[in-house]
C-alpha positions as CSV (number, residue, x, y, z in Angstrom):
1,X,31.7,76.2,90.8
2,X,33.7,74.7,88.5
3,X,35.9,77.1,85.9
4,X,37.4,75.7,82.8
5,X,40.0,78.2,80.8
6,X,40.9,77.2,77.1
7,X,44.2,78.1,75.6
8,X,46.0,77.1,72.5
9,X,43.8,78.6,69.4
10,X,45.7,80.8,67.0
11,X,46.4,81.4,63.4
12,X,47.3,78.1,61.3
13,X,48.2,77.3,57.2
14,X,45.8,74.3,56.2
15,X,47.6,71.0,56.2
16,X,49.1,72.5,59.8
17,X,48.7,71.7,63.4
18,X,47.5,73.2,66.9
19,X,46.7,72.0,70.1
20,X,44.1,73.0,72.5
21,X,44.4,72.9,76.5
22,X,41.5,72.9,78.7
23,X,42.5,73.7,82.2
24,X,40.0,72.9,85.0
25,X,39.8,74.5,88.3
26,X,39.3,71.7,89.9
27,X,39.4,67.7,89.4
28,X,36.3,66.6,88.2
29,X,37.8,64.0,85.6
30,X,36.4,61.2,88.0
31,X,33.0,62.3,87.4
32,X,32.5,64.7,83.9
33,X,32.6,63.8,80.5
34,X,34.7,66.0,79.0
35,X,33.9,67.7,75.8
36,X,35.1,69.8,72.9
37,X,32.6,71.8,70.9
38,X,33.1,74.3,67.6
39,X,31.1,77.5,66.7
40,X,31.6,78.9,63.4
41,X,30.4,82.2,62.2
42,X,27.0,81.9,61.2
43,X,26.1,78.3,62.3
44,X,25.1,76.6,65.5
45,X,27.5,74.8,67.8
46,X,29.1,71.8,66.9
47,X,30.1,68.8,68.7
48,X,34.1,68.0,68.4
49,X,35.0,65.2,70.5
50,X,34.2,63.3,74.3
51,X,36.3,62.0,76.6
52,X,34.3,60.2,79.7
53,X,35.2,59.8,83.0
54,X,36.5,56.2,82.0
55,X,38.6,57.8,79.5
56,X,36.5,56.5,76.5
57,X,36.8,58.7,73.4
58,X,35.1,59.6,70.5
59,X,34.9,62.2,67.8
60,X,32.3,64.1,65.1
61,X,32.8,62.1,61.7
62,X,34.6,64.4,60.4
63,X,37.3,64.9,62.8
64,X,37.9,61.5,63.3
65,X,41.7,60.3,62.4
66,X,43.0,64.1,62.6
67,X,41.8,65.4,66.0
68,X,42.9,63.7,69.3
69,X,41.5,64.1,72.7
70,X,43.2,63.3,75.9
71,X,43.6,64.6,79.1
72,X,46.3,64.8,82.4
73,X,44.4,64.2,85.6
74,X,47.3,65.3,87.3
75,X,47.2,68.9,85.5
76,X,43.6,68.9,85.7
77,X,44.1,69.6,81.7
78,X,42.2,68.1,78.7
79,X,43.6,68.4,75.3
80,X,43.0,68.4,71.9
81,X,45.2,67.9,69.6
82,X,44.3,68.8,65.8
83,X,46.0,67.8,62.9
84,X,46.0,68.3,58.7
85,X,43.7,71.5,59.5
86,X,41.0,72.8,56.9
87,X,39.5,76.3,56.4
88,X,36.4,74.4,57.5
89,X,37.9,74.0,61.0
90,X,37.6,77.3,61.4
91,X,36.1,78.0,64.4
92,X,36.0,79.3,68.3
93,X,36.4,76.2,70.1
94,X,34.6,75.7,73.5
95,X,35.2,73.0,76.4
96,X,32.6,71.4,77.8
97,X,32.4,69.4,81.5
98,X,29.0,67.5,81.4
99,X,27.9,65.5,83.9
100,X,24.4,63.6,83.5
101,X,22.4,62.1,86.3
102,X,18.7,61.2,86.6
103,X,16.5,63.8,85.2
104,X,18.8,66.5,84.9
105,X,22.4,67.3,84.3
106,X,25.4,69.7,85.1
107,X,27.7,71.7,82.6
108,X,30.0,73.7,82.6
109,X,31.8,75.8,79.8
110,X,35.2,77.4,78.8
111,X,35.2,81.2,76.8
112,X,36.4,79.6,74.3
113,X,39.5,80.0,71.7
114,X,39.4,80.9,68.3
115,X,41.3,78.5,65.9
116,X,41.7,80.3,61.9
117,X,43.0,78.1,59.2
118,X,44.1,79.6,55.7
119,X,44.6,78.0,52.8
């Protein structure tokens, strides 16, 4: 069982900054994608931004050139860093490790951490 523990969320002016930590139990960078989601109030989940095993990245459209995600094998840690914050970011923010293999797959999730931008 593999538990993932997200830190970092807090209370932010728009135009400001934060950055998110995702600390794994255990080291499963080698095999799980690693994976940022949003929930805001009233609307479904929200896919943020991947990080594969091979360290590929990508991002949701609209977070592209102001989040950044990266991660520390040797922490066990991914990160997400978020610049130039809007009210729309808004959000609790969840961490994802997803691992897909034939005909089935294996996640696992954070409790996520609430992020608040004001303008």
């Amino acid at each position: 069982q593999v538990q993932l523990v997200e830190s970092g969320g807090g209370l932010v002016q728009a135009g400001g900054s934060l950055r998110l930590s995702c600390a794994a139990s255990t080291n499963i960078f080698s095999i799980y994608a690693m994976r940022w989601w949003r929930q805001a109030p009233g609307k479904q989940r929200e896919w943020v931004a991947v990080i594969t095993s091979g360290g590929t990245t990508n991002y949701a459209d609209s977070m592209k050139g102001r989040f950044t995600i990266s991660r520390d094998n040797a922490k066990n840690t991914v990160y997400l860093q978020m610049n130039s914050l809007k009210p729309e970011d808004t959000a609790v923010y969840y961490c994802n490790a997803h691992f897909r293999y034939t005909g089935s797959s294996s996640d696992y999730w954070g409790q996520g951490t609430q992020v608040t931008v004001f303008s």
